[in-house]
C-alpha positions, -999 to 999 in steps of 0.1 A, spaced: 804 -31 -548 819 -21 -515 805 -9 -483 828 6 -454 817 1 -419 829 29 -391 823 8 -360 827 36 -333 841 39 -299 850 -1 -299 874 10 -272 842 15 -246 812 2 -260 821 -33 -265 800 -53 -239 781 -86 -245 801 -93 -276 787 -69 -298 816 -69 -321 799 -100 -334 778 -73 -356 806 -61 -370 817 -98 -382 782 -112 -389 776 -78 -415 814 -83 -434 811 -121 -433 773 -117 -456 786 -93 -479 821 -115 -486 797 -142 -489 782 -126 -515 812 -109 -532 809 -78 -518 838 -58 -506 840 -40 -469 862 -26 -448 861 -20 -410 877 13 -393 876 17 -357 868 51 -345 884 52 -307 881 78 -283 904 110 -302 907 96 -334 895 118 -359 859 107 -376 848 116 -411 817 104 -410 814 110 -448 837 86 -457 818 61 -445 785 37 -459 775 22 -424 782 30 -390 779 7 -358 779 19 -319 778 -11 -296 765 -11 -255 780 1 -227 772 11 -191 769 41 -174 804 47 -164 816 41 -201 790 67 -215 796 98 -193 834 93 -199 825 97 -239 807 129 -228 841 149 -233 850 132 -265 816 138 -278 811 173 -275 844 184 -294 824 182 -327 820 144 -330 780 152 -315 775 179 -348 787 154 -370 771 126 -359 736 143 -361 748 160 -401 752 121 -405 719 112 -395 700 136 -415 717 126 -439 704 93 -442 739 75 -431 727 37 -420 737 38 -381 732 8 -359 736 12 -325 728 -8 -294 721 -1 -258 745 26 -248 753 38 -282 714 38 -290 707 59 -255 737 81 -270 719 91 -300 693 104 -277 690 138 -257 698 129 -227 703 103 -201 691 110 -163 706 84 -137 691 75 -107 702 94 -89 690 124 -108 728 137 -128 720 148 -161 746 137 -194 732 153 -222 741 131 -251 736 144 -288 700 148 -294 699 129 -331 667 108 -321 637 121 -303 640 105 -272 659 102 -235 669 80 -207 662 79 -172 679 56 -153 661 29 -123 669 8 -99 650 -21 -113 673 -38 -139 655 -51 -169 677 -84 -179 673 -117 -202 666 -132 -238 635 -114 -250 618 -111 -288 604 -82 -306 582 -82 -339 603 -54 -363 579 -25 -373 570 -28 -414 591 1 -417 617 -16 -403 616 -44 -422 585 -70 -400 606 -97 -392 608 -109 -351 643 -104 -334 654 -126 -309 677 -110 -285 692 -103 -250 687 -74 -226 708 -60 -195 697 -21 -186 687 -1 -160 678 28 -179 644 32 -191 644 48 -231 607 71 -239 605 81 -272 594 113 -280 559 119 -305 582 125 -338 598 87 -333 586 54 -339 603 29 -324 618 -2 -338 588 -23 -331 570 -39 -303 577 -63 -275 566 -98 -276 584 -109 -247 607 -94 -223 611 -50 -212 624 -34 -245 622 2 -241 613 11 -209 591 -22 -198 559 -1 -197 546 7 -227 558 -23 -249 580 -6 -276 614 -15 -283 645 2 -298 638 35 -323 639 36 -364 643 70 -378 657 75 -413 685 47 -416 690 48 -378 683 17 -359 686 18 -323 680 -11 -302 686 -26 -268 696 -60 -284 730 -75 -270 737 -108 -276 753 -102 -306 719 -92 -325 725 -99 -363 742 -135 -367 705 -151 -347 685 -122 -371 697 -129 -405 669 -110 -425 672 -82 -401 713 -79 -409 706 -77 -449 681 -52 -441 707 -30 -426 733 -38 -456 705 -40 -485 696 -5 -468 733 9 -472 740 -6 -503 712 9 -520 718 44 -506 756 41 -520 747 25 -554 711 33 -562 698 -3 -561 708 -33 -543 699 -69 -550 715 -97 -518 721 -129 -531 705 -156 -508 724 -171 -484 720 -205 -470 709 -198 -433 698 -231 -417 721 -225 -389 712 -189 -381 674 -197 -386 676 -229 -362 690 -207 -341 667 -182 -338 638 -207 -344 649 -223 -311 649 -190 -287 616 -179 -305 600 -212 -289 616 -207 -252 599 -176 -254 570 -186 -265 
């Protein structure tokens, strides 16, 4: 068994060490004795989405997603929502989640219409909505609580064909009104989760792998891992957010 990770735009959307994801998700499945590959997907490289079993998009700020704009809309948008229908496993995070979306409004009212792949768009504020924060995971999308960190000043509203990620139990998420965090749709998670996200959320990263694996191969059985550290770790932040 193999599973080959497109981790796109690492060139741009790289903030808060989110290439941790990338290294968390290839160090379980070499635990395990599972093959995977990583290709970075850069700004002009050519894509393929097809190729691929799993494809990360990591956060980045305003500046960083309206120079993508260009990039985007030379085809990479119409493959990139052909991949989603699909069923291709995508996780993305902060400015790659907002990405998928329609649009993104700042404040200052400029439009960047993004690729329209999830129900939902952005509007940006001047209030910033910043600092570790937890969220209990939709069944859908798996139950477990995610500890986390969040830095944004755009607020996300999902539209009524979405269901979001799950709800917050401490902290902004989404928009910091109407308690949801992050979007699930298909085998798209979006999520405003820096940090990195997956090595404090084990069960959450084998969801995401146990999810791609079993689209490639039918059916997918993870090993168990020994996970004291991770769960110590996440134990810990759960409690100073208590």
């Amino acid at each position: 068994m193999e599973l080959k990770i497109c981790h796109l735009y690492p060139d741009v959307l790289n903030l808060y060490g989110d290439t941790g994801n990338i290294l968390c998700m290839s160090r379980r499945l070499q635990w395990r004795g599972i093959g995977v590959s990583v290709t970075n997907a850069p700004i002009g490289s050519p894509l393929g989405l097809s190729q691929y079993d799993l494809v990360f998009i990591g956060g980045g700020q305003d500046f960083e997603q309206q120079v993508l704009l260009d990039d985007l809309h030379r085809g990479r948008d119409k493959e990139i929502l052909a991949a989603v229908e699909d069923g291709l496993p995508f996780l993305t995070i902060c400015g790659g989640y907002q990405m998928l979306g329609a649009y993104y409004e700042t404040h200052t009212g400029e439009r960047c219409d993004f690729i329209g792949a999830l129900d939902l768009y952005t509007k940006g504020s001047d209030t910033r909505m910043i600092g570790n924060y937890k969220f209990q995971c939709s069944e859908s999308a798996g139950g477990s609580v995610i500890v986390g960190f969040e830095n944004h000043s755009g607020k996300t509203y999902l539209g009524p064909s979405l269901e979001p990620l799950g709800h917050v139990l401490k902290g902004f998420g989404n928009n910091g009104e109407d308690g949801t965090e992050g979007a699930h749709y298909k085998n798209v998670f979006g999520t405003y989760s820096h940090g990195p996200l997956l090595p404090k959320n084990p069960a959450f990263c084998d969801l995401l792998l146990k999810t791609a694996l079993e689209r490639k191969y039918g059916k997918a059985e993870l090993a168990p891992l020994d996970d004291a550290a991770e769960l110590a770790a996440h134990d810990e932040m759960c409690k100073k957010l208590e």
